[in-house]
Phi, psi and omega in degrees: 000101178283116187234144204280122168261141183268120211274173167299129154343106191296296188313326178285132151272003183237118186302343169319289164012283207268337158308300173306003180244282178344276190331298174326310197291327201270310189314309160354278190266009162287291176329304192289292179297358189265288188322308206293305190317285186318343171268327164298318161128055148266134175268155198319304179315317199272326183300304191308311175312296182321302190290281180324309179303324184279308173325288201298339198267328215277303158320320184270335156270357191246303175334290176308332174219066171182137175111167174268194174319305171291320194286347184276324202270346162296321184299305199287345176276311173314312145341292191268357162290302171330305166318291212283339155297291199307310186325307188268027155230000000 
């Protein structure tokens, strides 16, 4: 499936913004890869777990060679309140 990625805003400068549009940009083939597992005979959780687990290895490579101190142990707390949300329900 060849899917069209939607580029960043140039004009924002707020990274909220620009997150929300990443997301957006993102979601199609997030959805599309959620779906193909789930059809193959994963189940929602273990996909969702998976997907978070790739999410956190992703983070944890962007952490290492970027950001001051703070800005990593902040991205990573936000990061496992989110995990630890998907987890409890």
């Amino acid at each position: 499936m060849a899917m069209m990625m939607m580029e960043p805003t140039k004009s924002s400068d707020n990274q909220s913004d620009r997150t929300r549009e990443c997301k957006e940009a993102l979601k199609p083939g997030f959805e599309y890869l959620a779906e193909q597992a789930l059809s193959v005979g994963w189940d929602r959780n273990e996909v969702a777990l998976a997907l978070s687990e790739l999410g956190e290895q992703l983070l944890q490579q962007t952490a290492e060679t970027a950001g001051s101190e703070a800005d990593i142990a902040i991205a990573k707390a936000l990061f496992e309140i989110r995990k630890s949300l998907l987890t409890s329900h």
